[in-house]
PDB file with SEQRES, HELIX, SHEET and CRYST1 records, atoms N, CA, C and O in Angstrom:
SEQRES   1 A   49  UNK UNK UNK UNK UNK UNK UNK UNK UNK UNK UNK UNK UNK          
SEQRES   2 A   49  UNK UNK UNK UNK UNK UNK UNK UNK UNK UNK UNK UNK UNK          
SEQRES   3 A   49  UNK UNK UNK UNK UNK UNK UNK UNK UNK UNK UNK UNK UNK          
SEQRES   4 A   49  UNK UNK UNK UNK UNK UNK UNK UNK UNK UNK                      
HELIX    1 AA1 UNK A    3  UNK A   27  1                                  25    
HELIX    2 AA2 UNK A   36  UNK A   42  1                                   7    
CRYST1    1.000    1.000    1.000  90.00  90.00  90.00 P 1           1          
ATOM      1  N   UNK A   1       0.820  -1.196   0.000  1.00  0.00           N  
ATOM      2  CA  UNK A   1       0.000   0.000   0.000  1.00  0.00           C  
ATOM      3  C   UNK A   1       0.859   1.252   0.000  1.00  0.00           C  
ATOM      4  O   UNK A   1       0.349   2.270  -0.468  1.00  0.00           O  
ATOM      5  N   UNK A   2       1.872   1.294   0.381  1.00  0.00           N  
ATOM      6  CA  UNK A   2       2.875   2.696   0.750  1.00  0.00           C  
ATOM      7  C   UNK A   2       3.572   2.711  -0.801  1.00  0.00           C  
ATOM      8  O   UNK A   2       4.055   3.772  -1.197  1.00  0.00           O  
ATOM      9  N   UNK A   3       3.608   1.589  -1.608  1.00  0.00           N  
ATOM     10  CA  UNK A   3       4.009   2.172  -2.719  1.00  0.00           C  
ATOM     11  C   UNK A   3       3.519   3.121  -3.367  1.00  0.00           C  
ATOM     12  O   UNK A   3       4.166   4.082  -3.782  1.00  0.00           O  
ATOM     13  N   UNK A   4       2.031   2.895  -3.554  1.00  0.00           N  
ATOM     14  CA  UNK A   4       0.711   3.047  -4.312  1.00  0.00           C  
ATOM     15  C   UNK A   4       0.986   4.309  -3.371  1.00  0.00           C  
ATOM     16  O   UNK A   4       0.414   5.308  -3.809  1.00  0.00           O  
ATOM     17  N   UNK A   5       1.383   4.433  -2.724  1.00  0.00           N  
ATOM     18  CA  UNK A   5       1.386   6.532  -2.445  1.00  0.00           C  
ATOM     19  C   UNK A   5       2.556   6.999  -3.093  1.00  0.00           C  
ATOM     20  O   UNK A   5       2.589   7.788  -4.037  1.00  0.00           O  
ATOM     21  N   UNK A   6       3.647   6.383  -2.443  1.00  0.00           N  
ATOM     22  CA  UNK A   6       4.688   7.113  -3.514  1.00  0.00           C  
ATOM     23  C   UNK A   6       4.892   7.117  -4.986  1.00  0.00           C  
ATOM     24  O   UNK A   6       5.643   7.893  -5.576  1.00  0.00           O  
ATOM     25  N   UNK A   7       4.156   6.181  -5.539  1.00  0.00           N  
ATOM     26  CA  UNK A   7       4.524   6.253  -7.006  1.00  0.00           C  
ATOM     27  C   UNK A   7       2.967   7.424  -7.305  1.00  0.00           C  
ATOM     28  O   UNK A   7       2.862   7.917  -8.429  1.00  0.00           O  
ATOM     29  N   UNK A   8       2.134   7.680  -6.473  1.00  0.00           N  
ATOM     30  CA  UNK A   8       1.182   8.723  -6.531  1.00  0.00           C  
ATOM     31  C   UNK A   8       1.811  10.027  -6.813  1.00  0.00           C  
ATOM     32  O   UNK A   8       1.751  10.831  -7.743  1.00  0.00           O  
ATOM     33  N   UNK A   9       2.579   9.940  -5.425  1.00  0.00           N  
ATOM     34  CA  UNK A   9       3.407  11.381  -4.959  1.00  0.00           C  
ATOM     35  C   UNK A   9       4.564  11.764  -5.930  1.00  0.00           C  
ATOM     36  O   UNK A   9       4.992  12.914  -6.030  1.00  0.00           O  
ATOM     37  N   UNK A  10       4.971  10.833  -6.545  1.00  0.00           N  
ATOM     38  CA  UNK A  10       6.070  10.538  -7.705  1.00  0.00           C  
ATOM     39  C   UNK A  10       5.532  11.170  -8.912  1.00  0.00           C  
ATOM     40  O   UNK A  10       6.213  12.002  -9.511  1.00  0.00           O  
ATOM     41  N   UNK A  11       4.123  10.772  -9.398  1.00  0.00           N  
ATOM     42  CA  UNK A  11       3.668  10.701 -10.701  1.00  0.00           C  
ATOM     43  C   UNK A  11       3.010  12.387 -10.563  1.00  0.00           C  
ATOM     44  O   UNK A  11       2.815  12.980 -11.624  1.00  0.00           O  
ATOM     45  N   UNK A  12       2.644  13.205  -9.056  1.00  0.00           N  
ATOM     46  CA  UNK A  12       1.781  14.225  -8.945  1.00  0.00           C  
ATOM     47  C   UNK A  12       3.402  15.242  -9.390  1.00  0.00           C  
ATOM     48  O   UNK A  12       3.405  16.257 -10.087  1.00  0.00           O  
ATOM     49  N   UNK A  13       4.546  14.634  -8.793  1.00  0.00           N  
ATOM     50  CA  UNK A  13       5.150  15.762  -8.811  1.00  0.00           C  
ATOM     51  C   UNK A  13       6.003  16.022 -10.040  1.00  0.00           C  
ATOM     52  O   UNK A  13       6.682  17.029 -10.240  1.00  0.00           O  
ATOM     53  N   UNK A  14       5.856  14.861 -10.911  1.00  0.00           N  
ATOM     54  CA  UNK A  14       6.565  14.974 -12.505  1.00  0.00           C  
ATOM     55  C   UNK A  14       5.308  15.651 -13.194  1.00  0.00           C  
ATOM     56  O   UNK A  14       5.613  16.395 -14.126  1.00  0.00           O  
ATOM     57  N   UNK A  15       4.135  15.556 -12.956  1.00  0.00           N  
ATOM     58  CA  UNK A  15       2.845  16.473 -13.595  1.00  0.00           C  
ATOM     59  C   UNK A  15       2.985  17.990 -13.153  1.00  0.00           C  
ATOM     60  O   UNK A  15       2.985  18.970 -13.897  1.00  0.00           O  
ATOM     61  N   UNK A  16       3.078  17.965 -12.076  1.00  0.00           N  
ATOM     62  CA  UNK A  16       3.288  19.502 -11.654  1.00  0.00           C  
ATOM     63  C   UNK A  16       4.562  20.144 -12.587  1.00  0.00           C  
ATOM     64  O   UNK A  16       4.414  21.183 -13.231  1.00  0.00           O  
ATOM     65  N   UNK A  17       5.745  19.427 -12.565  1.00  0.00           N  
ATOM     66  CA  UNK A  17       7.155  19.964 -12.897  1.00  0.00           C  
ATOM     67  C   UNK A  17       6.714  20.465 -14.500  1.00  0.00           C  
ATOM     68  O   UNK A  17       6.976  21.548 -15.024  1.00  0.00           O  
ATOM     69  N   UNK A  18       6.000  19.373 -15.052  1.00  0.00           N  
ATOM     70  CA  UNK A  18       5.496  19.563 -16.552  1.00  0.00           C  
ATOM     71  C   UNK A  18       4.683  20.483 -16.654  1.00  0.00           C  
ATOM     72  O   UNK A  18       4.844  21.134 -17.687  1.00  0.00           O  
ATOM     73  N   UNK A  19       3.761  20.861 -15.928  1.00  0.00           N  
ATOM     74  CA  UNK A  19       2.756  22.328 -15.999  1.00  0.00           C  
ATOM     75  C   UNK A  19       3.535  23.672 -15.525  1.00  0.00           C  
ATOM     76  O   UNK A  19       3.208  24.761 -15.999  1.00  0.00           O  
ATOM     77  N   UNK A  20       4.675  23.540 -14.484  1.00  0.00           N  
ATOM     78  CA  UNK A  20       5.663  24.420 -14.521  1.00  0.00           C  
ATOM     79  C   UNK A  20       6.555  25.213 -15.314  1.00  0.00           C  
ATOM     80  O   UNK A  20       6.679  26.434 -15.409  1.00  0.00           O  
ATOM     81  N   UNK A  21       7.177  24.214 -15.890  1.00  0.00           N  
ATOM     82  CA  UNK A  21       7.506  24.464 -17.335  1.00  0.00           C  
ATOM     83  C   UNK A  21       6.359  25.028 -18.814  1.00  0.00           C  
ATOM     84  O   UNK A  21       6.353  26.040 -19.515  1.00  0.00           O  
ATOM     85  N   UNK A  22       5.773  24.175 -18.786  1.00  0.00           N  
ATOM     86  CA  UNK A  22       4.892  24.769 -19.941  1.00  0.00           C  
ATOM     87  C   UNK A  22       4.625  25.630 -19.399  1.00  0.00           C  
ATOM     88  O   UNK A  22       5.211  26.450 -20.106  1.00  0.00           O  
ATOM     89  N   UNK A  23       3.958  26.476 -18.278  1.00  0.00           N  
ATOM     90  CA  UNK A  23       3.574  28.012 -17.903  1.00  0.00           C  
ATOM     91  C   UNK A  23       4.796  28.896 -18.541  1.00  0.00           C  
ATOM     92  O   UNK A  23       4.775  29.582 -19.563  1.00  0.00           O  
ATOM     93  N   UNK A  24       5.933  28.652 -17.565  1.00  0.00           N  
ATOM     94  CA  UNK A  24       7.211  29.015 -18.120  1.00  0.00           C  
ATOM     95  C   UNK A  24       7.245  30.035 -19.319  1.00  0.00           C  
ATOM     96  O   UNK A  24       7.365  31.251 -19.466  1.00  0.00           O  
ATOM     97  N   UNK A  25       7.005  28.424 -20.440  1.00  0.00           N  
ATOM     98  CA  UNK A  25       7.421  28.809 -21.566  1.00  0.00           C  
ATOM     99  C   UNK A  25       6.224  29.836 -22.382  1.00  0.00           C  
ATOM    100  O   UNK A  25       6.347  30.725 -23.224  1.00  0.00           O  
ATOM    101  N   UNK A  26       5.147  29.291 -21.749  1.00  0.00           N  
ATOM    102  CA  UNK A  26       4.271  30.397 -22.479  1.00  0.00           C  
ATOM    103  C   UNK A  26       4.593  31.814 -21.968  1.00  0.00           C  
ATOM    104  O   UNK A  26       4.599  32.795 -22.713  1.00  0.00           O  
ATOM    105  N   UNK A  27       4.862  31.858 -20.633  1.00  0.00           N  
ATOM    106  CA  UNK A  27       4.897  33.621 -20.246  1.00  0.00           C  
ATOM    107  C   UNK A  27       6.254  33.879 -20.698  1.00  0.00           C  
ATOM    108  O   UNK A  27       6.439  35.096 -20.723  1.00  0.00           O  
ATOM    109  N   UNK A  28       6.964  33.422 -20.954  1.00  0.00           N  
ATOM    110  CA  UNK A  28       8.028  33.879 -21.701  1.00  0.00           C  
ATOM    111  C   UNK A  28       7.963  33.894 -22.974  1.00  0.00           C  
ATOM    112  O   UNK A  28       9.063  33.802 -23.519  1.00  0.00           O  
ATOM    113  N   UNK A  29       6.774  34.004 -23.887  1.00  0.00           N  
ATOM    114  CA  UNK A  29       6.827  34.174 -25.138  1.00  0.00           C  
ATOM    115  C   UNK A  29       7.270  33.334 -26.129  1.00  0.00           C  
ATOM    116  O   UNK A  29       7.571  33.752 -27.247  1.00  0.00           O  
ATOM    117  N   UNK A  30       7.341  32.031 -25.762  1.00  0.00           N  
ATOM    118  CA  UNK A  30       7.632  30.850 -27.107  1.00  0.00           C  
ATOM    119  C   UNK A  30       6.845  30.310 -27.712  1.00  0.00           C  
ATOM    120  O   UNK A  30       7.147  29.402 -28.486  1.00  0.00           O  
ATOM    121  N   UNK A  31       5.309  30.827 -27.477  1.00  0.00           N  
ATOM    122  CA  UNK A  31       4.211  30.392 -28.604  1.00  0.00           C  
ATOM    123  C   UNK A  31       3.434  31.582 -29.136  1.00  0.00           C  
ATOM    124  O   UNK A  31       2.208  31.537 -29.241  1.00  0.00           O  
ATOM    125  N   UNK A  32       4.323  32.903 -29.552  1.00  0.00           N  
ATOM    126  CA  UNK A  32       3.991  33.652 -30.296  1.00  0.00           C  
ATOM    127  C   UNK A  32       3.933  33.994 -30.970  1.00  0.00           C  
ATOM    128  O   UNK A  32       2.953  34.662 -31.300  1.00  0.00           O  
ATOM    129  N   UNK A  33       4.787  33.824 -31.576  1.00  0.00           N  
ATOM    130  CA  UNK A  33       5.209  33.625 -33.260  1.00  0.00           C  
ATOM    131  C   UNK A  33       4.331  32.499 -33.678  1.00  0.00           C  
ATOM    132  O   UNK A  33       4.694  31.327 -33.577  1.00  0.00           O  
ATOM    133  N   UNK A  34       3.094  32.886 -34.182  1.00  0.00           N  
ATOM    134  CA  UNK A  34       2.424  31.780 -34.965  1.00  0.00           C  
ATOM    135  C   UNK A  34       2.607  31.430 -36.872  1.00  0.00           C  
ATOM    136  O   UNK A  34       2.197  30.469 -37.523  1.00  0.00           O  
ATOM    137  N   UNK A  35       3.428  32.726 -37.333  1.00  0.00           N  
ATOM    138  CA  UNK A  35       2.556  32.954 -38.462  1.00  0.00           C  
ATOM    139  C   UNK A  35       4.277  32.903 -39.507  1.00  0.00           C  
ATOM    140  O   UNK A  35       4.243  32.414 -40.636  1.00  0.00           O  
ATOM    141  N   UNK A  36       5.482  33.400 -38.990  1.00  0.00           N  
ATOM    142  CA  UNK A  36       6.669  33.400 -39.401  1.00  0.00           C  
ATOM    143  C   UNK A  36       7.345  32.114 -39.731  1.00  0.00           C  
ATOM    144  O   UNK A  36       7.988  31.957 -40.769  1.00  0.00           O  
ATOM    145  N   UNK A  37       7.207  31.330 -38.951  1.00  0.00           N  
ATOM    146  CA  UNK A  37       7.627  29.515 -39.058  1.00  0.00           C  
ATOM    147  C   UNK A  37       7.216  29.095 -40.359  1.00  0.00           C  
ATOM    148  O   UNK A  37       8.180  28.896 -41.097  1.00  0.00           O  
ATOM    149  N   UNK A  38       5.982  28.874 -40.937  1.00  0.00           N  
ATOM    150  CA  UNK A  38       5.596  28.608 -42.055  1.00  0.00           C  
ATOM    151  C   UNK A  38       5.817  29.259 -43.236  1.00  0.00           C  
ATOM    152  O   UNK A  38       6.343  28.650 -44.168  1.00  0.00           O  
ATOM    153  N   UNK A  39       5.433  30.625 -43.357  1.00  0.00           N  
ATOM    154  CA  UNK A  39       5.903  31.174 -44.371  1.00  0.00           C  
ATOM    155  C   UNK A  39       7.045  31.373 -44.286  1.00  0.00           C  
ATOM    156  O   UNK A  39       7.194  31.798 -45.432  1.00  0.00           O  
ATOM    157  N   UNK A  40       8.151  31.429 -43.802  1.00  0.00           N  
ATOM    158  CA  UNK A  40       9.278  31.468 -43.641  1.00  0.00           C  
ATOM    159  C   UNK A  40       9.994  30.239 -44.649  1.00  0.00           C  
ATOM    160  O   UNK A  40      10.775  30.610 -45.526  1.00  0.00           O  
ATOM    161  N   UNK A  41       9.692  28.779 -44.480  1.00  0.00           N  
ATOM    162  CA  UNK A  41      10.041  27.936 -45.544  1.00  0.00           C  
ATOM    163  C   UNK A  41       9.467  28.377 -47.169  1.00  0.00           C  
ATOM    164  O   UNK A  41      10.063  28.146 -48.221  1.00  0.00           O  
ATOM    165  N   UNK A  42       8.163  29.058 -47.010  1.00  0.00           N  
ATOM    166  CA  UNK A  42       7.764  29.419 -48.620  1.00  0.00           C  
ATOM    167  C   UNK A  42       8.716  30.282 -48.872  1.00  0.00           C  
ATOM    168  O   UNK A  42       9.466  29.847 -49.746  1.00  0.00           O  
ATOM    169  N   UNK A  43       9.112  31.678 -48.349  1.00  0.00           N  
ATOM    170  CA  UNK A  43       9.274  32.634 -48.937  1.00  0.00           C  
ATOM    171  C   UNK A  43      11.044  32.450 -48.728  1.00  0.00           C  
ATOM    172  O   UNK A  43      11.677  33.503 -48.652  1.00  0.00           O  
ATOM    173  N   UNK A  44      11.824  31.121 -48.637  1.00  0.00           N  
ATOM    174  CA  UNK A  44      13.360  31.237 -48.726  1.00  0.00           C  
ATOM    175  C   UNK A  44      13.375  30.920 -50.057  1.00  0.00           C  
ATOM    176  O   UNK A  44      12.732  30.120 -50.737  1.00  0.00           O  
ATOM    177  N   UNK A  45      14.629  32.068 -50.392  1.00  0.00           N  
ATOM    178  CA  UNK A  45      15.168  32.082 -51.636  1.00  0.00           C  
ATOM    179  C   UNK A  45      16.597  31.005 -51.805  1.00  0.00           C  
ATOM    180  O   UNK A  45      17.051  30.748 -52.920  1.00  0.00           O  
ATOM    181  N   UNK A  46      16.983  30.644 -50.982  1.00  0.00           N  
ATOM    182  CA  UNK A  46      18.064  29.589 -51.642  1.00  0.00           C  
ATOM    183  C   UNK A  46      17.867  28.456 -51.816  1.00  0.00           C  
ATOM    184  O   UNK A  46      17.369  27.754 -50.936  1.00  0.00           O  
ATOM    185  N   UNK A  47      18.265  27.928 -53.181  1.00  0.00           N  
ATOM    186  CA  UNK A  47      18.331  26.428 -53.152  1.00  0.00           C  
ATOM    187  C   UNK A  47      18.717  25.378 -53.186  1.00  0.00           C  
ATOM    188  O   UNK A  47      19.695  25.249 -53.923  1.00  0.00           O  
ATOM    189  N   UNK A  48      18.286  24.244 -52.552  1.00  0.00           N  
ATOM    190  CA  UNK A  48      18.831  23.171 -52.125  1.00  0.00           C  
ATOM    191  C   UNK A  48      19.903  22.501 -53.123  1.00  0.00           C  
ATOM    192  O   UNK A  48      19.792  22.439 -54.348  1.00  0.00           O  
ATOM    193  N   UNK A  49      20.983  22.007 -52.326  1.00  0.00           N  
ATOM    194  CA  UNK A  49      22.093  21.688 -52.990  1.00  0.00           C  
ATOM    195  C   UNK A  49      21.610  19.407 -53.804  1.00  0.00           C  
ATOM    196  O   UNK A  49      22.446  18.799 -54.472  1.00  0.00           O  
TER     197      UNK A  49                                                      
END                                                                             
């Protein structure tokens, strides 16, 4: 039975660490650029060797 808590307490605190991070990264601005990524491959002018 004492496993079945720690692998609880184990599994709550790798979920938390993961919603930590993703907050993170959103308030720091890494899902703002929606629109440059894509057109960015259309509109390169050099070509592939």
């Amino acid at each position: 039975m004492s496993v079945i808590i720690i692998l609880l307490i184990a599994s709550i605190s790798v979920a938390a660490l993961f919603l930590a991070a993703f907050i993170w990264s959103v308030k720091s601005g890494q899902y703002d650029d929606e629109v440059s990524p894509p057109m960015r491959m259309l509109l390169e002018d050099t070509k592939a060797k």
